[in-house]
Backbone as numpy.savetxt, mean C-alpha at the origin, in Angstrom:
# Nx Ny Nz CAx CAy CAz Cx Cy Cz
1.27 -32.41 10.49 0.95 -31.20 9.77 1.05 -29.97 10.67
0.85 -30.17 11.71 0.54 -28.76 12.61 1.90 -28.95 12.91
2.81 -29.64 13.37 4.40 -29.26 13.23 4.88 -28.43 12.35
4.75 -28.76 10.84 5.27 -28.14 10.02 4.64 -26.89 9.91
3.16 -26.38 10.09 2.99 -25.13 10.24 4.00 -24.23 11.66
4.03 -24.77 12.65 4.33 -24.56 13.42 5.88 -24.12 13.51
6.57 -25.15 12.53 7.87 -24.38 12.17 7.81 -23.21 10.92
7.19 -23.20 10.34 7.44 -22.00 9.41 6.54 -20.75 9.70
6.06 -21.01 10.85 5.56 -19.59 11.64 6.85 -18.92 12.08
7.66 -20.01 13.12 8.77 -19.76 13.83 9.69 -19.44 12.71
10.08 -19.63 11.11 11.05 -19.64 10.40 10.47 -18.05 10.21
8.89 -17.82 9.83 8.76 -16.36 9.34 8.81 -15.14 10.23
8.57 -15.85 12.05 9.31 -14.41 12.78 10.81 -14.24 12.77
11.51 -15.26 12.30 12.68 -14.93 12.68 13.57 -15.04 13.71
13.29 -15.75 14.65 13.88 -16.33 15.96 15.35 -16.19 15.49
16.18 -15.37 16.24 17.79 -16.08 16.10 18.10 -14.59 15.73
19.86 -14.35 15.56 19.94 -13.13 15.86 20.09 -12.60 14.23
18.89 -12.10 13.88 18.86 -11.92 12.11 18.50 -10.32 12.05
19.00 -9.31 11.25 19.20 -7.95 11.54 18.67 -7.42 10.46
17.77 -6.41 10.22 17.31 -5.93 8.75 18.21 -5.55 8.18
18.27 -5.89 6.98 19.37 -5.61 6.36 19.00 -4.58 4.87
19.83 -3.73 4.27 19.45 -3.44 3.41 19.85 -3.81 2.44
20.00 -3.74 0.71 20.55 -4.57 -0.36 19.71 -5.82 -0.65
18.73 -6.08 0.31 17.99 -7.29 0.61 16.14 -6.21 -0.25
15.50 -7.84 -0.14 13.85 -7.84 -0.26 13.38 -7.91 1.26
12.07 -7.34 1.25 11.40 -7.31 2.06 9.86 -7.57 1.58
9.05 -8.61 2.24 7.77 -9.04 1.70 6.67 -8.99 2.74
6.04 -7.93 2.91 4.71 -7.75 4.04 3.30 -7.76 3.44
2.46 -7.41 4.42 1.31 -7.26 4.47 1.09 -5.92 5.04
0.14 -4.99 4.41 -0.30 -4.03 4.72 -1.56 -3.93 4.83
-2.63 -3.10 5.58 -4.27 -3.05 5.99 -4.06 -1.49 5.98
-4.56 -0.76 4.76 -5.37 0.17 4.99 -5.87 0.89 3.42
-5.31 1.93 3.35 -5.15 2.61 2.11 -4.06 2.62 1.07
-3.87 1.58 0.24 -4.58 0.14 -0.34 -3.84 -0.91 0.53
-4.69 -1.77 1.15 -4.93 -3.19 1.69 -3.93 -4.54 0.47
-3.07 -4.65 1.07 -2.53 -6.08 0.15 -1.16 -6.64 0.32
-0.63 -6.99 -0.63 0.97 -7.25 -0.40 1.61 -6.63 -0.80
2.55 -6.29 -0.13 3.65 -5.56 -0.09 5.29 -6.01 -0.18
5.80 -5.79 -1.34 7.48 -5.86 -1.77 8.09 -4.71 -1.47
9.19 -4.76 -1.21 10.14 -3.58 -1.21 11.76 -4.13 -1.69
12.63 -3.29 -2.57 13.33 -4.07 -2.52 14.92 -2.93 -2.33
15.60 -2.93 -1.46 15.87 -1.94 -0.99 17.60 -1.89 -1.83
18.22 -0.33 -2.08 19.15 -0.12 -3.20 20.54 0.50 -2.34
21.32 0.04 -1.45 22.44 1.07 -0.94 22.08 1.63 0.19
22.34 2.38 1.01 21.80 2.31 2.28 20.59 3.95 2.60
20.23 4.04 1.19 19.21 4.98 1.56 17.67 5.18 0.01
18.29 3.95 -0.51 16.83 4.26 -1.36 16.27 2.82 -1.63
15.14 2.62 -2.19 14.50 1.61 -2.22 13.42 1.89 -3.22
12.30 0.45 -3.68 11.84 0.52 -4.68 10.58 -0.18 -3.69
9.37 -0.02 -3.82 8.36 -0.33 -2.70 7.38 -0.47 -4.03
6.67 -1.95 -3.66 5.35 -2.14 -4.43 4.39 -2.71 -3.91
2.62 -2.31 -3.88 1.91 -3.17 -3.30 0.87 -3.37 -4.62
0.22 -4.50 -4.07 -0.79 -4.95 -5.07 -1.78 -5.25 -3.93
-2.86 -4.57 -4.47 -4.21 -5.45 -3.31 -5.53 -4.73 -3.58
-6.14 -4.15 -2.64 -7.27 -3.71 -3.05 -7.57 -1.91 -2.67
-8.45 -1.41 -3.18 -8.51 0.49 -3.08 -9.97 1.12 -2.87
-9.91 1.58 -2.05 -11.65 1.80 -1.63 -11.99 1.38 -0.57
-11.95 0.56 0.23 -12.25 0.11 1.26 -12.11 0.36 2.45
-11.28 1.52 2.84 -11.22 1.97 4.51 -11.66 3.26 4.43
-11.92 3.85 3.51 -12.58 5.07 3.54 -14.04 5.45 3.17
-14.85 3.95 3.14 -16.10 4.16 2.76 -15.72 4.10 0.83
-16.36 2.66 0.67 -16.31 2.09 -0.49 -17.51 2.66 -1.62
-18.41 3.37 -0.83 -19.50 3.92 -1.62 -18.73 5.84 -1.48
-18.39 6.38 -2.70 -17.85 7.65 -2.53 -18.11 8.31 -4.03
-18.23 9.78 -3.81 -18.86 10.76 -4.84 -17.47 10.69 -5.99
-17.48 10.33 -7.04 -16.26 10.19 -8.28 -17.15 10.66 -9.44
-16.53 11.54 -10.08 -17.03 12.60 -11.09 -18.17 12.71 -11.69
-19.02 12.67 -12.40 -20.72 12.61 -12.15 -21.52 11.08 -11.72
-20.75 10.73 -11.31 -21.35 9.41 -10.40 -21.14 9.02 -8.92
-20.77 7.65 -9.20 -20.03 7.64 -7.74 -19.53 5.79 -7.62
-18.12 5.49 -6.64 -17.78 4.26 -6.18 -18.76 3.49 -5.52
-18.93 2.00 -5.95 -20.11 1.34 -4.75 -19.40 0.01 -4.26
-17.97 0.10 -4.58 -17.17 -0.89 -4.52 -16.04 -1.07 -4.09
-15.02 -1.95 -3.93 -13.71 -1.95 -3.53 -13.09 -2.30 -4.77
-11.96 -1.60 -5.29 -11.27 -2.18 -6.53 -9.78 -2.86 -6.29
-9.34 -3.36 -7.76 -8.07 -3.25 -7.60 -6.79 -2.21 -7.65
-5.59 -2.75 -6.98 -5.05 -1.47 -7.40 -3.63 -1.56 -7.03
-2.69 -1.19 -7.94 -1.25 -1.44 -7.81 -0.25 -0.18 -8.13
0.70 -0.29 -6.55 1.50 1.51 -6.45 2.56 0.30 -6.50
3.61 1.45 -7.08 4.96 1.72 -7.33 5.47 3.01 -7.49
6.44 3.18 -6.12 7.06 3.95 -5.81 8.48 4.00 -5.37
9.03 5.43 -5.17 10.50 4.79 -5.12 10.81 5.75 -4.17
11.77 5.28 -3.09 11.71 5.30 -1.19 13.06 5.99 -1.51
12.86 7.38 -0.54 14.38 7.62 0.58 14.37 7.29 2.16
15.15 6.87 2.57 15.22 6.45 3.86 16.17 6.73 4.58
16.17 7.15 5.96 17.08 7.46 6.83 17.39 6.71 8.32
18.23 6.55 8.72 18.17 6.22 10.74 17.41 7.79 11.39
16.76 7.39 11.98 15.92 8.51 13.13 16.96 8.23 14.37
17.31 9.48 15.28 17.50 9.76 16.41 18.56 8.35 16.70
19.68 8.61 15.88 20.73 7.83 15.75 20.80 6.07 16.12
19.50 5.86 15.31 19.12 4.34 15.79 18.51 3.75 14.75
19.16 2.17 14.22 19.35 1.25 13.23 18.05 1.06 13.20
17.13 0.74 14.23 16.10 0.27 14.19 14.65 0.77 13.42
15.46 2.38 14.11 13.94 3.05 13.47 14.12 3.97 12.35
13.61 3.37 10.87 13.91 4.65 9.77 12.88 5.30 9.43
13.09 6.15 9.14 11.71 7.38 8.45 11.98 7.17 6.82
11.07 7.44 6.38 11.16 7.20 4.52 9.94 8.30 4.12
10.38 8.45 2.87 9.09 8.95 2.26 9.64 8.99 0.56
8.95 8.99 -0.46 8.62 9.02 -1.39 7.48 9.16 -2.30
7.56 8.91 -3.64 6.37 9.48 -4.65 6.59 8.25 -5.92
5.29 8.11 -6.64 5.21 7.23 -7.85 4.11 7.30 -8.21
3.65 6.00 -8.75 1.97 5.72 -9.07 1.30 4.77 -8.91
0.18 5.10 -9.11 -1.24 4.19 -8.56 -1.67 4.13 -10.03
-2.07 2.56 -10.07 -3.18 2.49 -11.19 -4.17 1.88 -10.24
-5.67 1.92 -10.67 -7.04 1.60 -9.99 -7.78 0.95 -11.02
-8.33 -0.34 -10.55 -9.79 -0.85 -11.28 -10.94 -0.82 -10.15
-11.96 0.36 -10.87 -13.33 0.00 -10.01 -14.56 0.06 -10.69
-15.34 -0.44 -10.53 -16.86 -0.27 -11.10 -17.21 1.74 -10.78
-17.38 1.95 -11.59 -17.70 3.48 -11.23 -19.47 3.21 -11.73
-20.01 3.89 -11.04 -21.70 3.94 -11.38 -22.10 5.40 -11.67
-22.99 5.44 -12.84 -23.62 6.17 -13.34 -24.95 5.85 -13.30
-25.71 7.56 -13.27 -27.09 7.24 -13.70 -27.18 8.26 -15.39
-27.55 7.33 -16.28 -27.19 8.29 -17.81 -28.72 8.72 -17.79
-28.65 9.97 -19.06 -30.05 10.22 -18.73 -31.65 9.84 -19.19
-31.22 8.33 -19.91 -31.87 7.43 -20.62 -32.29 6.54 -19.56
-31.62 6.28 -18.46 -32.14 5.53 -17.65 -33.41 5.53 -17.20
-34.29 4.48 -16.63 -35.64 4.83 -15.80 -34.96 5.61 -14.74
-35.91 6.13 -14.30 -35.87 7.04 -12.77 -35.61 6.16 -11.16
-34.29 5.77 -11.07 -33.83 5.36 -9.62 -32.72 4.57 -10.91
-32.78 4.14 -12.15 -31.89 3.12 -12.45 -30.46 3.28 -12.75
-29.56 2.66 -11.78 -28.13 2.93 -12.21 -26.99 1.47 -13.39
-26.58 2.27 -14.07 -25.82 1.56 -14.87 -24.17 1.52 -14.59
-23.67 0.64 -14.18 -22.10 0.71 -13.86 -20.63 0.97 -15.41
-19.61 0.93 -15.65 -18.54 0.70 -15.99 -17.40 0.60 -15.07
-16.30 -0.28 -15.92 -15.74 -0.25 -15.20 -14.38 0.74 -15.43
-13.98 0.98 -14.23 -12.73 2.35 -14.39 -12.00 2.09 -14.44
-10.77 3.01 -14.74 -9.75 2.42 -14.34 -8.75 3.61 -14.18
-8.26 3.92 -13.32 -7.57 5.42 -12.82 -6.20 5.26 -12.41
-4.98 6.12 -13.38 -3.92 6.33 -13.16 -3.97 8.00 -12.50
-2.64 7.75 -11.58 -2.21 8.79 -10.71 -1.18 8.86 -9.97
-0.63 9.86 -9.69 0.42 9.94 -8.79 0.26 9.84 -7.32
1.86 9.21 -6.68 1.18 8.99 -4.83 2.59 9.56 -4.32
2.30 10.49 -3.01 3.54 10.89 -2.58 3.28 10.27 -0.98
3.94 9.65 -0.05 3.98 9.15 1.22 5.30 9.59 1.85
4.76 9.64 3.23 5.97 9.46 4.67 5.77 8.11 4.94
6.44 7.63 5.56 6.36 6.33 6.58 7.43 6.76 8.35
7.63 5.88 9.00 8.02 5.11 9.81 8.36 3.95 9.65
9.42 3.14 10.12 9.52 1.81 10.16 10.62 1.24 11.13
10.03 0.28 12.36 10.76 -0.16 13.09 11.18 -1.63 13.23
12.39 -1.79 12.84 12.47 -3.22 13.05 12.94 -3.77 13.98
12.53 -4.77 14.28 12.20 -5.50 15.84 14.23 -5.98 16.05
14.46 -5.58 17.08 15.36 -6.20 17.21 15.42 -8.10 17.76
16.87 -8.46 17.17 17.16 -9.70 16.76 15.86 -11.09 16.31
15.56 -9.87 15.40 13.81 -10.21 14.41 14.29 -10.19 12.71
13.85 -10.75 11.97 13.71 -10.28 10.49 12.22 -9.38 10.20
11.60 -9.01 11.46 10.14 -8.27 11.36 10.46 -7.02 11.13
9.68 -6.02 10.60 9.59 -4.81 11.25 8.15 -4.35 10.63
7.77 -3.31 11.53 6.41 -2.96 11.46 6.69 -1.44 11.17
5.65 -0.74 10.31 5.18 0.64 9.29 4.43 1.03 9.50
4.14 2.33 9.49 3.31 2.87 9.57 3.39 4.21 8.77
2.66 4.28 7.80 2.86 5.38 6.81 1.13 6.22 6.46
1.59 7.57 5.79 0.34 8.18 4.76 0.82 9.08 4.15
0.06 9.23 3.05 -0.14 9.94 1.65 -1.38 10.29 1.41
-0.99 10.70 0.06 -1.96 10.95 -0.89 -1.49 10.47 -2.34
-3.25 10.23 -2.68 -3.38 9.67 -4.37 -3.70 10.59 -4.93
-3.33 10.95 -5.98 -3.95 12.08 -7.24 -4.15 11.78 -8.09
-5.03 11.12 -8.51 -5.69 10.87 -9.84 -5.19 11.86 -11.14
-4.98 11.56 -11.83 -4.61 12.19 -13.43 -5.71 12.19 -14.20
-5.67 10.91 -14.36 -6.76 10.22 -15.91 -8.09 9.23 -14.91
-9.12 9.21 -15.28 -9.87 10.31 -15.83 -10.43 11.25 -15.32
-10.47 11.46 -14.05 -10.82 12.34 -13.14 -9.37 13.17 -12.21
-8.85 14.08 -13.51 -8.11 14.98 -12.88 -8.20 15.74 -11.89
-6.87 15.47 -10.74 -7.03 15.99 -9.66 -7.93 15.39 -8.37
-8.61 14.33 -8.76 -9.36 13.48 -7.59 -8.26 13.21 -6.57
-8.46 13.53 -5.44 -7.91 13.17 -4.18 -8.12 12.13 -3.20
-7.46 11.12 -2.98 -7.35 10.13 -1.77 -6.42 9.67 -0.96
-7.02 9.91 0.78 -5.55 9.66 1.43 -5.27 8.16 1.38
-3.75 8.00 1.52 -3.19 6.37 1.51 -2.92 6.67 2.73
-3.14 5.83 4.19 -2.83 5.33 4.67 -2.89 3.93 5.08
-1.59 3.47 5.68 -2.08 1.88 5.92 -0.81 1.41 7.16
-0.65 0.53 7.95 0.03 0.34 8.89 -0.01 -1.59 8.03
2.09 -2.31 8.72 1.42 -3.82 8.03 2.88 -3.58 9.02
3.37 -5.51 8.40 4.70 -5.79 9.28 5.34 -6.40 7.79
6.43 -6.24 7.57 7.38 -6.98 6.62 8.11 -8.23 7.41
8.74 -8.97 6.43 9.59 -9.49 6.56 11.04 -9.60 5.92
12.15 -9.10 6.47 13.29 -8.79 5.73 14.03 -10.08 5.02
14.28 -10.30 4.04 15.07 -11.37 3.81 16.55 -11.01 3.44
């Protein structure tokens, strides 16, 4: 058993001379502003289609002031956006990107209504569409299928709390296929 993990560690860095390619998928992990998995699936040699699914709230302090209440939680939450990309400083390795799309959000939002006893809070749950505009970085490792990101934005809430603001950042590593 620990063989076979052991080879598909080695199959997922990529050992051997394998080059990011574009026209291809790419499937990572990202940690920050939103935390989860990450697709990309890239269109011609300068645009792409980028999606994560995972979680929203959590690196910026999961307890936060949201329109007469407030977050006490981490939610779900899934962006789709759509990437321009370039070579930086005439090199394959390292591209700059940035683009815009949307965020939908599920979180418990908490209220205190004014029926409540005095300290008692009552939750619902939310659920918030919005627009996201990002930069990135991205370097891929030479004779690797890796490359590692590092990007930020911002979220803008629409519905129901127009105009709510949150930064996206998050740093992860893909894998190019």
């Amino acid at each position: 058993m620990k063989k076979i993990i052991l080879a598909a560690i080695v199959a997922l860095l990529g050992i051997g001379s394998a080059q990011a390619q574009y026209n291809n998928w790419a499937v990572g992990f990202k940690l920050g502003e939103p935390t989860g998995l990450n697709i990309r699936k890239y269109f011609g040699d300068n645009n792409a289609i980028d999606v994560t699914v995972g979680t929203y709230g959590g690196v910026y302090g999961n307890v936060r002031d949201y329109r007469s209440g407030r977050y006490k939680n981490v939610g779900l939450s899934v962006q789709v956006r759509y990437l321009w990309h370039t070579s930086l400083f005439n090199s394959e390795a390292l591209k700059g990107y940035y683009g815009f799309g949307g965020q939908l959000n599920s979180r418990r939002y908490y209220f205190v209504p004014s029926s409540a006893p005095s300290g008692g809070e009552v939750y619902d749950r939310s659920i918030s569409l919005g627009g996201t505009g990002l930069a990135g970085l991205e370097y891929f490792m030479p004779s690797s299928r890796l490359s590692l990101f590092l990007e930020a934005g911002i979220y803008a809430e629409v519905l129901p709390a127009f105009l709510f603001l949150h930064p996206n950042m998050s740093a992860g590593v893909r894998l190019n296929l």
